[in-house]
N, C-alpha and C positions, 0 to 999 in steps of 0.2 A: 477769237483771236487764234491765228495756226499757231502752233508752236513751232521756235528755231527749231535747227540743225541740233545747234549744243543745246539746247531745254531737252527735244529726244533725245538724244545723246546720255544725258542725266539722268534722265527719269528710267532708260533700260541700267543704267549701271547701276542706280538704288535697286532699280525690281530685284537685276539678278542677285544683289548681295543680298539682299533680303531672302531670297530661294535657297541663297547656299548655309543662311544660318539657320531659317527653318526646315529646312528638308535633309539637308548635311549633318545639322548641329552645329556649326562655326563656319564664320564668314574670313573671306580674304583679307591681306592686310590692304592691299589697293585693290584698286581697279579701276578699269577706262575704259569705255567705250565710242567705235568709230562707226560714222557710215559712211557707206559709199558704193556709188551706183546702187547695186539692189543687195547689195552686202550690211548685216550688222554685225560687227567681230567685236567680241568683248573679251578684254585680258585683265583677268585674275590674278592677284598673287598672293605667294605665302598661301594657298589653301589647305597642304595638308600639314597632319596631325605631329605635334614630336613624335608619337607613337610609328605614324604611316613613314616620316624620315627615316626611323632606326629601320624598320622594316623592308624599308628601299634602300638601305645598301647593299645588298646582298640581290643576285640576277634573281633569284625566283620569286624575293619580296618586291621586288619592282613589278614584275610581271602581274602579282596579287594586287596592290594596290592600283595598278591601272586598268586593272577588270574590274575590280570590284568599285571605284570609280565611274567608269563607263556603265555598267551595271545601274549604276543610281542614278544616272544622269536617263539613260535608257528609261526606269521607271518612271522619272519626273517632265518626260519631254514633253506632252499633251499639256502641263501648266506652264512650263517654259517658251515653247510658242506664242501659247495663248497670251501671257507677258509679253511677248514682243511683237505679238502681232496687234496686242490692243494699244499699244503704245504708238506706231508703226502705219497703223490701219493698211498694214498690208499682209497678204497671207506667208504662212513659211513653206516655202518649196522643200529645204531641205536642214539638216543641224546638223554641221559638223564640230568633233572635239577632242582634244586630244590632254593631257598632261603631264608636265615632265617633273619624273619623279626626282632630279638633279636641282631643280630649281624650284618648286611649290607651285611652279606656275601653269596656268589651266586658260587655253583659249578655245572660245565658240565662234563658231561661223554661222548664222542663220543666212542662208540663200532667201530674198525672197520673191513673190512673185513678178514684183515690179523694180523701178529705180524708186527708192526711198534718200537718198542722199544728198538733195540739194534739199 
């Protein structure tokens, strides 16, 4: 049996909270994710630390915690792919992501190589 839309849908949004607790150490308080056309975008939130809040008020503490974020997403991409491309059964062209240190909230863009959205 294929799996829905919304079954993939789920099953990339458990993987990735699952990545962000094992590889992060602490998981999102939500999260969603969408396809469409050859897009998977999953939005995160509440991902960082009290610690990374207090630290991101301040412009240079922002700046640290969104390197130092990007940095570990950077070392973890080859399993994070691999998640969504076995999920997916299609390849990842490209990962985009960004976080705002204002809001906790953390979005991925996997480009892939086909249309996976319907």
């Amino acid at each position: 049996m294929v799996p829905t839309k919304g079954q993939k849908e789920d099953e990339i949004t458990k993987a990735i909270v699952q990545w962000e607790k094992d590889y992060i150490g602490r998981g999102p308080e939500g999260a969603k994710t969408d396809l469409l056309r050859n897009m998977v975008i999953v939005t995160l939130h509440k991902v960082l630390s009290q610690a990374e809040l207090v630290l991101a008020r301040e412009k240079e503490g922002m700046a640290l915690v969104k390197k130092l974020r990007q940095q570990l997403v950077e070392q973890g991409r080859a399993e994070l792919e691999a998640l969504v491309s076995g999920i997916t059964g299609a390849k990842v062209v490209s990962l985009h992501t960004d976080i705002s240190t204002k809001t906790g909230e953390r979005i991925f863009v996997f480009v892939m190589d086909r249309e996976i959205g319907k």
